[in-house]
PDB file of N, CA, C and O in Angstrom:
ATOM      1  N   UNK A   1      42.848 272.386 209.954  1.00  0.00           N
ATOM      2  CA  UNK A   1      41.887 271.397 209.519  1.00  0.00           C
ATOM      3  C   UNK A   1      40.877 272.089 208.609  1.00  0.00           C
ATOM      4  O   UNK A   1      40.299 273.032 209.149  1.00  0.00           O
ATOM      5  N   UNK A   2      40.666 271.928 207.822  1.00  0.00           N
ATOM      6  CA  UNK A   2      39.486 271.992 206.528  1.00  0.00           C
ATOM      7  C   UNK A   2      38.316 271.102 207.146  1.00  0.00           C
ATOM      8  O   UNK A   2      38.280 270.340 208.112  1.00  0.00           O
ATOM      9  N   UNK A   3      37.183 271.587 206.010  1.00  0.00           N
ATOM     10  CA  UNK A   3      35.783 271.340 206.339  1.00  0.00           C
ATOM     11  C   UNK A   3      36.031 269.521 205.830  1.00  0.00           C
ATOM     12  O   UNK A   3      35.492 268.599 206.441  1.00  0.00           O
ATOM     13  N   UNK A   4      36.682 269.380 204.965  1.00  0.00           N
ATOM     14  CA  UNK A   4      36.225 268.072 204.745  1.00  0.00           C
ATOM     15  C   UNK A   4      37.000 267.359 205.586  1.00  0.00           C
ATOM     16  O   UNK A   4      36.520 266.390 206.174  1.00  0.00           O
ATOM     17  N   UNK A   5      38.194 267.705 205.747  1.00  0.00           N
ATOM     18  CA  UNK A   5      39.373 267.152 206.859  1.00  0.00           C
ATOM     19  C   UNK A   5      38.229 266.488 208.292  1.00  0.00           C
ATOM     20  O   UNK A   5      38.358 265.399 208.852  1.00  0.00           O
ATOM     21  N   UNK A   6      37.272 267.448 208.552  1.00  0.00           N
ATOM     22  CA  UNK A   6      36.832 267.506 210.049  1.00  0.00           C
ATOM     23  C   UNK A   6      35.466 266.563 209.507  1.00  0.00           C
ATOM     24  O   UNK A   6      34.870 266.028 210.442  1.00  0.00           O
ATOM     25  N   UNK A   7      34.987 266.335 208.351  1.00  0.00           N
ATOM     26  CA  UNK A   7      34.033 265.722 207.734  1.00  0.00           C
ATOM     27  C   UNK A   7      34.448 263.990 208.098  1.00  0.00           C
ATOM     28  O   UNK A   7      33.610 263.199 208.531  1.00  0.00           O
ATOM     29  N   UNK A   8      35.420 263.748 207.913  1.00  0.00           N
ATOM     30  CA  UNK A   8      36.189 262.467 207.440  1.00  0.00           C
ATOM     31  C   UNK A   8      36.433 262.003 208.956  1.00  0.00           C
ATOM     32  O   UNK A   8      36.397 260.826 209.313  1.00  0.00           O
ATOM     33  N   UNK A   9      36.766 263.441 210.063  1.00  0.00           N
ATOM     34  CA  UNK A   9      37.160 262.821 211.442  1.00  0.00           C
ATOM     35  C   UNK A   9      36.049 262.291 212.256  1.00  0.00           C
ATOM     36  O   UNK A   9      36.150 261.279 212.949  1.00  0.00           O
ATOM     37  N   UNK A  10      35.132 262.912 212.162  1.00  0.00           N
ATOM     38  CA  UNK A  10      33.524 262.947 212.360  1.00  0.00           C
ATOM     39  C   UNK A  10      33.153 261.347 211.688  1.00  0.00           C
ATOM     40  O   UNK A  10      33.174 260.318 212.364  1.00  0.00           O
ATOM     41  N   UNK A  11      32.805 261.412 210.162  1.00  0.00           N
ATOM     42  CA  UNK A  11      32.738 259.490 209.891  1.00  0.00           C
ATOM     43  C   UNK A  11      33.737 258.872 210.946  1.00  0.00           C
ATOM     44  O   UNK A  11      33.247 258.391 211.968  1.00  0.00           O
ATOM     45  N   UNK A  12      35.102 258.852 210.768  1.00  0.00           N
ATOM     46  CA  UNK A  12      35.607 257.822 211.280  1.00  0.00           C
ATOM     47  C   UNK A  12      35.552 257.921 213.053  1.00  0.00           C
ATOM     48  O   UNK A  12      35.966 256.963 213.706  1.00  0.00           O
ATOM     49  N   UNK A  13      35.081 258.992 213.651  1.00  0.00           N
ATOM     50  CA  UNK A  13      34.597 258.487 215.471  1.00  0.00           C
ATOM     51  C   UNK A  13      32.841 257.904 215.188  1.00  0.00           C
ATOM     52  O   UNK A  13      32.566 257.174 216.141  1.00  0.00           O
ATOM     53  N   UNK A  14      31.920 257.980 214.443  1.00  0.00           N
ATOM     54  CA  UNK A  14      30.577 257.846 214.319  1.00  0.00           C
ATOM     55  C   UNK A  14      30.004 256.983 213.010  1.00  0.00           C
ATOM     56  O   UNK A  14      29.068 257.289 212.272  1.00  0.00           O
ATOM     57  N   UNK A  15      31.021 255.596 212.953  1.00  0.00           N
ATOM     58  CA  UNK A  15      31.002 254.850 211.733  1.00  0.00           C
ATOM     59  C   UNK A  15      28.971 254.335 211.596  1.00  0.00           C
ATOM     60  O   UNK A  15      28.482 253.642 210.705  1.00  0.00           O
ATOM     61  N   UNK A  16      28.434 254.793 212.454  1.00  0.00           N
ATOM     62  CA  UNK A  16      26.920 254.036 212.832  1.00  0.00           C
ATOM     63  C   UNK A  16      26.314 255.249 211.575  1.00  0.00           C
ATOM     64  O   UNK A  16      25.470 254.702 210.866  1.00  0.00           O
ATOM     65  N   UNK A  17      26.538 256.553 211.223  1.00  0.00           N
ATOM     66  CA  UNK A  17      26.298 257.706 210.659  1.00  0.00           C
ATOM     67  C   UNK A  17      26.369 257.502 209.352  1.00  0.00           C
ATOM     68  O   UNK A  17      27.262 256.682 209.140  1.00  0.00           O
ATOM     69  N   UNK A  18      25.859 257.850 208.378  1.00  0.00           N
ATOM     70  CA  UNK A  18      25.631 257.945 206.749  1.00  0.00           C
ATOM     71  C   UNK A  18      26.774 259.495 206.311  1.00  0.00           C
ATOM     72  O   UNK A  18      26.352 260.641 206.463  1.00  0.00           O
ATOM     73  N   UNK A  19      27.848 259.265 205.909  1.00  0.00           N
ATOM     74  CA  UNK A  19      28.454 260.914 204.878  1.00  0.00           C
ATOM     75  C   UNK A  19      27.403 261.452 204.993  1.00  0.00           C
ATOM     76  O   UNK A  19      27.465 262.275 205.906  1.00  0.00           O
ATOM     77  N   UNK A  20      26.152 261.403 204.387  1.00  0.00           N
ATOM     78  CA  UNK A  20      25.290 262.442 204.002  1.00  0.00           C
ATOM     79  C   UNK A  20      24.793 263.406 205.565  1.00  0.00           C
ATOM     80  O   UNK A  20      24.799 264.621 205.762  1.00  0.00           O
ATOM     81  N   UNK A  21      24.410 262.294 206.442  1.00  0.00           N
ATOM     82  CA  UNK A  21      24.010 262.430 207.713  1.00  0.00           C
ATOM     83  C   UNK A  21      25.121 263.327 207.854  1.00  0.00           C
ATOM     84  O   UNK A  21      25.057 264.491 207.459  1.00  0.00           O
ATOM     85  N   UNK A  22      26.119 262.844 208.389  1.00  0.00           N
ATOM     86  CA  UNK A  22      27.256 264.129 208.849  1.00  0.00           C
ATOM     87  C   UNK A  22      27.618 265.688 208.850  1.00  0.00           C
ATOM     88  O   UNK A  22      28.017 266.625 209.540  1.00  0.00           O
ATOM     89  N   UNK A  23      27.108 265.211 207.331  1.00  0.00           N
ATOM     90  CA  UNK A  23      27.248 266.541 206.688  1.00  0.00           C
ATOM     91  C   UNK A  23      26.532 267.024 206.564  1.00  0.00           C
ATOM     92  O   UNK A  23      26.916 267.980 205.890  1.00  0.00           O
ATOM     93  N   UNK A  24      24.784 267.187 206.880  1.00  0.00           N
ATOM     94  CA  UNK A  24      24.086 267.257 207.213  1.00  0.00           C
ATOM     95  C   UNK A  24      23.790 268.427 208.751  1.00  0.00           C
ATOM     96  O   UNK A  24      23.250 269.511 208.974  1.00  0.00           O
ATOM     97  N   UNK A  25      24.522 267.385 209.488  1.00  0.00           N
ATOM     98  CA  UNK A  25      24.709 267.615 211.129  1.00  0.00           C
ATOM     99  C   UNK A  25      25.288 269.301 211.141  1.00  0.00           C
ATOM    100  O   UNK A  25      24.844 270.292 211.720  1.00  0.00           O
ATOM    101  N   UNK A  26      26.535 269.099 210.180  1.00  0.00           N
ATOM    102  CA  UNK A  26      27.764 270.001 209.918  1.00  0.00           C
ATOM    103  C   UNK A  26      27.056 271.518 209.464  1.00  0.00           C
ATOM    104  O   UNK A  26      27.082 272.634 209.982  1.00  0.00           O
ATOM    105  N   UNK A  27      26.589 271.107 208.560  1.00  0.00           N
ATOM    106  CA  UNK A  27      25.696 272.485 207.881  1.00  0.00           C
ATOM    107  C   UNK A  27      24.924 273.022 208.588  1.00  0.00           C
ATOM    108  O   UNK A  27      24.781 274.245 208.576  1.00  0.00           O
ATOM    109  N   UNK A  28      24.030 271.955 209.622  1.00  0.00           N
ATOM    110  CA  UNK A  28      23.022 272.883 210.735  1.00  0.00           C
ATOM    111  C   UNK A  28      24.617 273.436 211.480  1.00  0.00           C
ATOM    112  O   UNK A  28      24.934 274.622 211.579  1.00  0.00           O
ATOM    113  N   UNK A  29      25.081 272.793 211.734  1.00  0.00           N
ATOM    114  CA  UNK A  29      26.016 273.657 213.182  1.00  0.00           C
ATOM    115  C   UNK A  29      26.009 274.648 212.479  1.00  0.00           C
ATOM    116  O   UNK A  29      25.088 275.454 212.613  1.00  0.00           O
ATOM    117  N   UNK A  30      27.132 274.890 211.443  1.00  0.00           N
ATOM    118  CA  UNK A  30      27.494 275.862 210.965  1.00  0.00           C
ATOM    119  C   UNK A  30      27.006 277.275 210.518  1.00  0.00           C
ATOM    120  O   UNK A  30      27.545 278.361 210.733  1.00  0.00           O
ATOM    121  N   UNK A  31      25.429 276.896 209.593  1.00  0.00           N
ATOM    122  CA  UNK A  31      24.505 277.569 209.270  1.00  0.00           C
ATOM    123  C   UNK A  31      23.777 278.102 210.629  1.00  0.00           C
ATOM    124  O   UNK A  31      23.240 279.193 210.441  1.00  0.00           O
ATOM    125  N   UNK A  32      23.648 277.653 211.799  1.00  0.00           N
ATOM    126  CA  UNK A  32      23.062 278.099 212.915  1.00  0.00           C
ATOM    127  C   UNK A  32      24.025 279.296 213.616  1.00  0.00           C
ATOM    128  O   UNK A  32      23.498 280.242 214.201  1.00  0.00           O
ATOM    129  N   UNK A  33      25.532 279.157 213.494  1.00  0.00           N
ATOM    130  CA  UNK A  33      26.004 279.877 214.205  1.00  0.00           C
ATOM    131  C   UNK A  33      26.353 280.980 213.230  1.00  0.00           C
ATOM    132  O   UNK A  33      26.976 281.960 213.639  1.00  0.00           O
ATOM    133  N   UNK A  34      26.059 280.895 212.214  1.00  0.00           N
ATOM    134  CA  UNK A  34      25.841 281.923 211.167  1.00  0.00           C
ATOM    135  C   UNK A  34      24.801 282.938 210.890  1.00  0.00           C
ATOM    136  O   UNK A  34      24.892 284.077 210.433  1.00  0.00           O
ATOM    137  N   UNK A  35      23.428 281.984 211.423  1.00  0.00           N
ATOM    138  CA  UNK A  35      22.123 282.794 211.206  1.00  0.00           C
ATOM    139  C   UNK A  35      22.229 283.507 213.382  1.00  0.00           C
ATOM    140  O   UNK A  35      21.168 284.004 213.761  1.00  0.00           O
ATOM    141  N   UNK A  36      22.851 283.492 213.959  1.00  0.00           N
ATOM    142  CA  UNK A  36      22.808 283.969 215.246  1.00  0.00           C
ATOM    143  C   UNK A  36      23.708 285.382 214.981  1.00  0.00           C
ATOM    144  O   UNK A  36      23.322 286.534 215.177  1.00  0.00           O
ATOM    145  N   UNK A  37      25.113 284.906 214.443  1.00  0.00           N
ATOM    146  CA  UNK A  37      25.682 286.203 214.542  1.00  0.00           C
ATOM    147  C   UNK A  37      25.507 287.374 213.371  1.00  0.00           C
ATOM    148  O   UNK A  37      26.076 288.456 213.233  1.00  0.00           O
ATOM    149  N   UNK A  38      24.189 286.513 212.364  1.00  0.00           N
ATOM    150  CA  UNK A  38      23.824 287.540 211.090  1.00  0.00           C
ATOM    151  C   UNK A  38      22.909 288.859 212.421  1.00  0.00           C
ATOM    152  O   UNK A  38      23.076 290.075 212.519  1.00  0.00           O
ATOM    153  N   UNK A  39      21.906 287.832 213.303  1.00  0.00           N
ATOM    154  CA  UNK A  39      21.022 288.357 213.867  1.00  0.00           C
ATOM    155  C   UNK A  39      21.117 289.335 214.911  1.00  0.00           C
ATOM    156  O   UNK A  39      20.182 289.860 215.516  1.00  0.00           O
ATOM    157  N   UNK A  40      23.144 289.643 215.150  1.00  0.00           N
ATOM    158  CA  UNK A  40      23.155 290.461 216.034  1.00  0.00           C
ATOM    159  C   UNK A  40      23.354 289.602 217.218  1.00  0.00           C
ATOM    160  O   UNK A  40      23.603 290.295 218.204  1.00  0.00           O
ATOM    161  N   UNK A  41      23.327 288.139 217.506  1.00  0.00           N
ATOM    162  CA  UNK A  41      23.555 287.251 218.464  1.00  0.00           C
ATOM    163  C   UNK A  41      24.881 287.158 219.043  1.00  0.00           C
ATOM    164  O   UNK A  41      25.712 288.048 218.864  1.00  0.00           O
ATOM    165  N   UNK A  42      25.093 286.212 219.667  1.00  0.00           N
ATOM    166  CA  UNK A  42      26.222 285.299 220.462  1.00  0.00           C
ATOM    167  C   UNK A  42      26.163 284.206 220.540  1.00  0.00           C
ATOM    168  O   UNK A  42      25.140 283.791 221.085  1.00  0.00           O
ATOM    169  N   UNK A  43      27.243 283.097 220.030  1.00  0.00           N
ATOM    170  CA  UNK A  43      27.013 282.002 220.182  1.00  0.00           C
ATOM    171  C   UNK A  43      28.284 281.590 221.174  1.00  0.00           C
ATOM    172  O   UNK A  43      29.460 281.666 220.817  1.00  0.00           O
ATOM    173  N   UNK A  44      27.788 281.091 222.627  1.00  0.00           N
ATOM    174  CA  UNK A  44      28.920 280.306 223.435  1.00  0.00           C
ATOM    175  C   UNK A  44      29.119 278.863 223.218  1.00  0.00           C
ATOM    176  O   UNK A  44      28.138 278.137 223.379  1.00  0.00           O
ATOM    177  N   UNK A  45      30.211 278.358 222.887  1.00  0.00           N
ATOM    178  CA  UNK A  45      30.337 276.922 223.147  1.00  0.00           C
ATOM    179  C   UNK A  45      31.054 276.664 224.279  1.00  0.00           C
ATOM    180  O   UNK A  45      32.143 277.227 224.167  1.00  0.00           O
ATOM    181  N   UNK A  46      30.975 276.156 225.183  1.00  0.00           N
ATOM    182  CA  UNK A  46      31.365 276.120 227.018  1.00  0.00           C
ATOM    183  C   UNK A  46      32.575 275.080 226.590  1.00  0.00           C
ATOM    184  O   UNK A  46      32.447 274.172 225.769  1.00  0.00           O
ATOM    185  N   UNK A  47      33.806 275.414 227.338  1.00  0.00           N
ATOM    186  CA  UNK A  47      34.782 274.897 226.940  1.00  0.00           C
ATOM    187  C   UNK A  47      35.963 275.039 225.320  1.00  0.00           C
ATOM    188  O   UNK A  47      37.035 274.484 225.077  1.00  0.00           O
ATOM    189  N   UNK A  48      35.204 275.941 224.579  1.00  0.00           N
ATOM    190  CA  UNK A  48      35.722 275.840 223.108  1.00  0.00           C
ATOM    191  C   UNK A  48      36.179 277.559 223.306  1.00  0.00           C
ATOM    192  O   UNK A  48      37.332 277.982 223.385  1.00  0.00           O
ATOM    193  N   UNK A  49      34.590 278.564 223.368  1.00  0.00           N
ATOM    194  CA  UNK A  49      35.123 279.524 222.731  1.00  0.00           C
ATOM    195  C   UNK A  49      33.613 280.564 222.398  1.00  0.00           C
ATOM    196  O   UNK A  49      32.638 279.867 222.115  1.00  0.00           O
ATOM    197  N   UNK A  50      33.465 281.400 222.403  1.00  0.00           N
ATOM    198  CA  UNK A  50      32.126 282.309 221.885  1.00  0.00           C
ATOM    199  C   UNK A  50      32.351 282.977 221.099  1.00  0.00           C
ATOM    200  O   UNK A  50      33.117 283.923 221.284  1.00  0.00           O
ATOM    201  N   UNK A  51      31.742 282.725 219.870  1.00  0.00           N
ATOM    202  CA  UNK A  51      31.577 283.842 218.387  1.00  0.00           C
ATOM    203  C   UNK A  51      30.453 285.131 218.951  1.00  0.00           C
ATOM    204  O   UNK A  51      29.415 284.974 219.594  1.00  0.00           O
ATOM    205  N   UNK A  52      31.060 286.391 218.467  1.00  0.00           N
ATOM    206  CA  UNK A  52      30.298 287.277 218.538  1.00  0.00           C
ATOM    207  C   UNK A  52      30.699 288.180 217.042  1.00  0.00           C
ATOM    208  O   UNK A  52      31.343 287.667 216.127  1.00  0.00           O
ATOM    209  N   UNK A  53      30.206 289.528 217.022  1.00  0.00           N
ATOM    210  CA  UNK A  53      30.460 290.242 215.812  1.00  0.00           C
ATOM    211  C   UNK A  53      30.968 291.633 216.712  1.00  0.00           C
ATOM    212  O   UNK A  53      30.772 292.005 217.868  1.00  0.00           O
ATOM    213  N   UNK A  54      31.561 292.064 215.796  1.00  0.00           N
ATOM    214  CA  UNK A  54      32.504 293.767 216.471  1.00  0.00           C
ATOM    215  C   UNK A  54      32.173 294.708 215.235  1.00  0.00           C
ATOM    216  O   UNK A  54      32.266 294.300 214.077  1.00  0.00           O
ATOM    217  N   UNK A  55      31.750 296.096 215.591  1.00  0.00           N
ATOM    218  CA  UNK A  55      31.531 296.620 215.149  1.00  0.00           C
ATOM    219  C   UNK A  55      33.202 297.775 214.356  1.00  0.00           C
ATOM    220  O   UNK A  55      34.118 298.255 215.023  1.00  0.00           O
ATOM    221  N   UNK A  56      33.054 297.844 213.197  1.00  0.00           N
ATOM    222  CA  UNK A  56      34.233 298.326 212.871  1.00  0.00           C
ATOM    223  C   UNK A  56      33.564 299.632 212.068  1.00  0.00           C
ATOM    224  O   UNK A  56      32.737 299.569 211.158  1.00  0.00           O
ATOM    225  N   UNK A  57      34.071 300.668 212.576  1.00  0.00           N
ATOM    226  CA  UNK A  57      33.828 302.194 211.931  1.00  0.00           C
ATOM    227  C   UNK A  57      34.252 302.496 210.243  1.00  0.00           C
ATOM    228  O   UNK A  57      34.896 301.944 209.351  1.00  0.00           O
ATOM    229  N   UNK A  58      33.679 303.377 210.392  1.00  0.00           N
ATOM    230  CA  UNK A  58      34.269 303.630 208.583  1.00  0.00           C
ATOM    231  C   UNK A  58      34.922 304.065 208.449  1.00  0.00           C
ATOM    232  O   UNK A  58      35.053 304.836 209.400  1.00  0.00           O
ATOM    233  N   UNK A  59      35.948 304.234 207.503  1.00  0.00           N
ATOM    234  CA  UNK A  59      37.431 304.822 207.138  1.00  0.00           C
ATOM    235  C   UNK A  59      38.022 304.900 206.033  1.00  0.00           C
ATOM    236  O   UNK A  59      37.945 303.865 205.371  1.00  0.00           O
ATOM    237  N   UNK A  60      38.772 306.011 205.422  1.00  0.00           N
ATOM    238  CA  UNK A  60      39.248 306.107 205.040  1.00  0.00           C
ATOM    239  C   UNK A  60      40.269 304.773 204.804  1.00  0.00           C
ATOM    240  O   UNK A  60      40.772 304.163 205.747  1.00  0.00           O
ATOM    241  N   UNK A  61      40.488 304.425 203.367  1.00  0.00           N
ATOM    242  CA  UNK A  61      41.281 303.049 202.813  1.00  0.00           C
ATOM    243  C   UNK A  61      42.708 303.367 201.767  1.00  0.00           C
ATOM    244  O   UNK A  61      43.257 304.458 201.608  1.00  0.00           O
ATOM    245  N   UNK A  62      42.941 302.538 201.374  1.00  0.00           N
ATOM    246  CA  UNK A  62      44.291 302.973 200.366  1.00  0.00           C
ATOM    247  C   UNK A  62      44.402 301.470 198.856  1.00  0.00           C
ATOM    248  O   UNK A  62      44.815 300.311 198.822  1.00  0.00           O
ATOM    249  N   UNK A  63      43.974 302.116 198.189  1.00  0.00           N
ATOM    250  CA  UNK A  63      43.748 300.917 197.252  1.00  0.00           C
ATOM    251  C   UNK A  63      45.001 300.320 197.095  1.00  0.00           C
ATOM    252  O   UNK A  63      45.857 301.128 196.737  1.00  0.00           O
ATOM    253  N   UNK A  64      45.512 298.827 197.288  1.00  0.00           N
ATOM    254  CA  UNK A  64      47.260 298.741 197.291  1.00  0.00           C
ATOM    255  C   UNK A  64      47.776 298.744 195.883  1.00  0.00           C
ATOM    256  O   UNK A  64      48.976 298.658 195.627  1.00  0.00           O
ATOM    257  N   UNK A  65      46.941 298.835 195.082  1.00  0.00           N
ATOM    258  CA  UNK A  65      47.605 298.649 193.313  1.00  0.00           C
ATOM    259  C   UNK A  65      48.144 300.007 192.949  1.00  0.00           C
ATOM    260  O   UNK A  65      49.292 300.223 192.561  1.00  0.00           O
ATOM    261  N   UNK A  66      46.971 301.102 193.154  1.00  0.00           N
ATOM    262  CA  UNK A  66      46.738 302.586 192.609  1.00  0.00           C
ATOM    263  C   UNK A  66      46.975 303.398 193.952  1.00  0.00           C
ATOM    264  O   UNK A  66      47.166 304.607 193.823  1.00  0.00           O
ATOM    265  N   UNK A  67      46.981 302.947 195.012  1.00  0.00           N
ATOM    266  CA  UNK A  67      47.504 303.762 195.311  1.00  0.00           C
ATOM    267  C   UNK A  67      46.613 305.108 196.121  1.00  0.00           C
ATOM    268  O   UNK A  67      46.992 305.929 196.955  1.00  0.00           O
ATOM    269  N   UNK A  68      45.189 304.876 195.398  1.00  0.00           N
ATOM    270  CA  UNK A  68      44.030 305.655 195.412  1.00  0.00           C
ATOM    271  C   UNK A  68      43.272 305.520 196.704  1.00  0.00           C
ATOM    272  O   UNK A  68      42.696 304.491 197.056  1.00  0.00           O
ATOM    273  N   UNK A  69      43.321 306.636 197.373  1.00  0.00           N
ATOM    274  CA  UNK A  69      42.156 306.439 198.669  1.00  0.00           C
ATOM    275  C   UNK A  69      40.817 306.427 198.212  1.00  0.00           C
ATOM    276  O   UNK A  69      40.245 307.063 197.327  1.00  0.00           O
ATOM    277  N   UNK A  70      40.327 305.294 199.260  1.00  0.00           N
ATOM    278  CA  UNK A  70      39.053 304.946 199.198  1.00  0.00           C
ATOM    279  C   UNK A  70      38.105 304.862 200.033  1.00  0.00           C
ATOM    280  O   UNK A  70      38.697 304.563 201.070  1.00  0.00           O
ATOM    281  N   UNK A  71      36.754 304.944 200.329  1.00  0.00           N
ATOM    282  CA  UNK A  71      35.488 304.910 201.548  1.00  0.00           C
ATOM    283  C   UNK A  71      35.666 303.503 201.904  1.00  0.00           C
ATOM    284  O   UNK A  71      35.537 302.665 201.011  1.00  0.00           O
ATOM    285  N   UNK A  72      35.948 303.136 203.103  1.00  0.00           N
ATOM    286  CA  UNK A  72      35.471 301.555 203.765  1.00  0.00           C
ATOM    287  C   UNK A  72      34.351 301.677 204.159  1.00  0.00           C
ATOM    288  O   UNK A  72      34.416 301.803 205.382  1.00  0.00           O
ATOM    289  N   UNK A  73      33.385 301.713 203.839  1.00  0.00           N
ATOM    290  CA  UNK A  73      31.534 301.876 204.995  1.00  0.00           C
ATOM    291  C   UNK A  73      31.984 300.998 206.109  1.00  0.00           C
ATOM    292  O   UNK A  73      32.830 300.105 206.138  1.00  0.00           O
ATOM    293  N   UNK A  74      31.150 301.516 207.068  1.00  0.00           N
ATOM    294  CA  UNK A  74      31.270 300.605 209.172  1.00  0.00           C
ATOM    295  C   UNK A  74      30.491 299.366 208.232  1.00  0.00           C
ATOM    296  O   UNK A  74      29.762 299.276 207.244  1.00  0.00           O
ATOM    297  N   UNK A  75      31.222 298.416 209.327  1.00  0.00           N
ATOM    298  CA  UNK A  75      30.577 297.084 208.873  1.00  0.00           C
ATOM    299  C   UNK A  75      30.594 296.102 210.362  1.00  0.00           C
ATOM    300  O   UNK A  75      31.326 296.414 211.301  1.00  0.00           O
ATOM    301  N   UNK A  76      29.837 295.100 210.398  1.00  0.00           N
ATOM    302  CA  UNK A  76      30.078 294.361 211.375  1.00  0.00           C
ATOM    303  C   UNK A  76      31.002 293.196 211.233  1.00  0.00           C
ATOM    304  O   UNK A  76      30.797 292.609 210.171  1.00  0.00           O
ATOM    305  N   UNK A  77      31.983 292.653 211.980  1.00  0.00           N
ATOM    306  CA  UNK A  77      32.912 291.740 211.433  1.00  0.00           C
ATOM    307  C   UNK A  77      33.169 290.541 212.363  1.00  0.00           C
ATOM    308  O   UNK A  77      33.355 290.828 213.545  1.00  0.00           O
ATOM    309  N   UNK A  78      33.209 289.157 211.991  1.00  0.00           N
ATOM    310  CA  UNK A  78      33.193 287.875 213.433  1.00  0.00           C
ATOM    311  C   UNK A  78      34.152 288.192 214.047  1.00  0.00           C
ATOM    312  O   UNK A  78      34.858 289.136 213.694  1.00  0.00           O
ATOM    313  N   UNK A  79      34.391 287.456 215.121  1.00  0.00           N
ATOM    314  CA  UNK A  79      35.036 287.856 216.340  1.00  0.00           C
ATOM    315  C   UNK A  79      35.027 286.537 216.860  1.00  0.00           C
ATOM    316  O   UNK A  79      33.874 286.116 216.770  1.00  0.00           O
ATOM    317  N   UNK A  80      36.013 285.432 217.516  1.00  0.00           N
ATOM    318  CA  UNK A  80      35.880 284.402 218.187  1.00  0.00           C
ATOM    319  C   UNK A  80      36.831 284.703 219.221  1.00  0.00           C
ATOM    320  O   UNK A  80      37.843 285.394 219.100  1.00  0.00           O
ATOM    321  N   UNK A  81      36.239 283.884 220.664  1.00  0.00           N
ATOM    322  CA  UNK A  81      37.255 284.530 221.777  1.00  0.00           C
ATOM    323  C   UNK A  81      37.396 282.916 222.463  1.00  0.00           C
ATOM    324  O   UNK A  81      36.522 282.079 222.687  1.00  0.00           O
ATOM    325  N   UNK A  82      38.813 282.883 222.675  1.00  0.00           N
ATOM    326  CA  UNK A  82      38.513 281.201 223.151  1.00  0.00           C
ATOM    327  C   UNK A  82      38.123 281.347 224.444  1.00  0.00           C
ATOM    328  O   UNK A  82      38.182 282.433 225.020  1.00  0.00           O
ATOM    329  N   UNK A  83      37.658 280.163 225.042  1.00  0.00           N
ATOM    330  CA  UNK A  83      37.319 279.863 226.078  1.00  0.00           C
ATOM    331  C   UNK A  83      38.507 279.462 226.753  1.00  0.00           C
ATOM    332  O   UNK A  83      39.599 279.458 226.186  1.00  0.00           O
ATOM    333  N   UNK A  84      38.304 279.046 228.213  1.00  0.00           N
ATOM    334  CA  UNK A  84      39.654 279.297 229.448  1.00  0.00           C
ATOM    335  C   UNK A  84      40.276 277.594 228.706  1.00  0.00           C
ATOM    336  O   UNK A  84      41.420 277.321 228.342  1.00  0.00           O
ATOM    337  N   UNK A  85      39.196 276.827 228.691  1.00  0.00           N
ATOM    338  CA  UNK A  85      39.818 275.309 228.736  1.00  0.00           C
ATOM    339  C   UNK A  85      40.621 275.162 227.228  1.00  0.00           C
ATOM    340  O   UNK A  85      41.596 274.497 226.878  1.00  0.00           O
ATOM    341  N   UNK A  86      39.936 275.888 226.687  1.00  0.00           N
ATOM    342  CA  UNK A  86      40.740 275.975 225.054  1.00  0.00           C
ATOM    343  C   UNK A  86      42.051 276.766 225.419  1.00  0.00           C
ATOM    344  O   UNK A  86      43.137 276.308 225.065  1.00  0.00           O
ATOM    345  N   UNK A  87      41.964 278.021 226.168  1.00  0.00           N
ATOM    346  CA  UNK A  87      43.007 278.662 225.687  1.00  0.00           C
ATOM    347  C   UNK A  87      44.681 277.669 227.283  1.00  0.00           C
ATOM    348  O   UNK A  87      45.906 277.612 227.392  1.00  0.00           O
ATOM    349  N   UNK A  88      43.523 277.219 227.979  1.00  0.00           N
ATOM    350  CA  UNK A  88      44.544 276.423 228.434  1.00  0.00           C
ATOM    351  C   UNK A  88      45.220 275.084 227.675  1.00  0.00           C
ATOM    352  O   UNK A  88      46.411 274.829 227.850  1.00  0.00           O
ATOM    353  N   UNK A  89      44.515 274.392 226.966  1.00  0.00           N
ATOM    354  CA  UNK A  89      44.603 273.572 226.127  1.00  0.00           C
ATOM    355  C   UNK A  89      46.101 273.744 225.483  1.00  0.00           C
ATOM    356  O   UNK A  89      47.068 272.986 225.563  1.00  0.00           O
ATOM    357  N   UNK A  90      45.971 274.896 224.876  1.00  0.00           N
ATOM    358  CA  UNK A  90      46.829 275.905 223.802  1.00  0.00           C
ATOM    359  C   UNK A  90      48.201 275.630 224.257  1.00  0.00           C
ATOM    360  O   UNK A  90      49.182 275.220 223.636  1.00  0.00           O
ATOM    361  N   UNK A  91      47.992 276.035 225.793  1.00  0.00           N
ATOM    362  CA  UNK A  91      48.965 277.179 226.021  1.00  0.00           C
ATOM    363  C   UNK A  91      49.860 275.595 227.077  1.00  0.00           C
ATOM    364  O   UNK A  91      50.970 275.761 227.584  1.00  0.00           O
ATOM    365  N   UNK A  92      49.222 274.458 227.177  1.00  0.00           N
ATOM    366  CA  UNK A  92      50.026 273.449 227.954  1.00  0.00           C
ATOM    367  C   UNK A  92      50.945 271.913 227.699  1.00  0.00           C
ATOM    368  O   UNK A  92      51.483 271.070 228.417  1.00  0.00           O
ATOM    369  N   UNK A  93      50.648 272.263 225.537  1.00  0.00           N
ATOM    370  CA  UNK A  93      51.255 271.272 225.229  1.00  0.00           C
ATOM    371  C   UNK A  93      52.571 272.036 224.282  1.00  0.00           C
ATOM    372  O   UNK A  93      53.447 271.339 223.768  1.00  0.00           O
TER     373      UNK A  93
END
């Protein structure tokens, strides 16, 4: 599903809602669970799943064109872990 895909599913369960409103709604979610895991946070959604960030070391790289090794600097990178009801969800149809 795409952002607008889930835009369109959202209007059509909440026909009382304005597009703009929605999308609106959409950008706080999104932008919130963005400004948490910029901040070093955790975001749980109970039943879905918790975004966190993982720390990844620096390393040695391999440029795939040239061929040429390269510096990766440590960086922090998202991480989503499902939750039990999600990953049962998954795993029962």
């Amino acid at each position: 599903m795409i952002r607008s895909e889930l835009l369109q599913a959202l209007a059509k369960e909440n026909p009382e809602l304005r597009g703009e409103d929605i999308e609106r709604v959409l950008d706080t979610f999104f932008d919130g669970i963005g400004d948490s895991l910029a901040e070093g946070g955790r975001v749980e959604l109970r039943g879905f799943g918790a975004f966190s960030t993982r720390h990844r070391d620096a390393r040695k790289g391999r440029n795939p064109r040239t061929g040429e090794s390269v510096n990766v600097p440590e960086k922090r990178v998202p991480y989503f872990k499902p939750g039990k009801e999600m990953r049962a969800r998954l795993n029962n149809n």
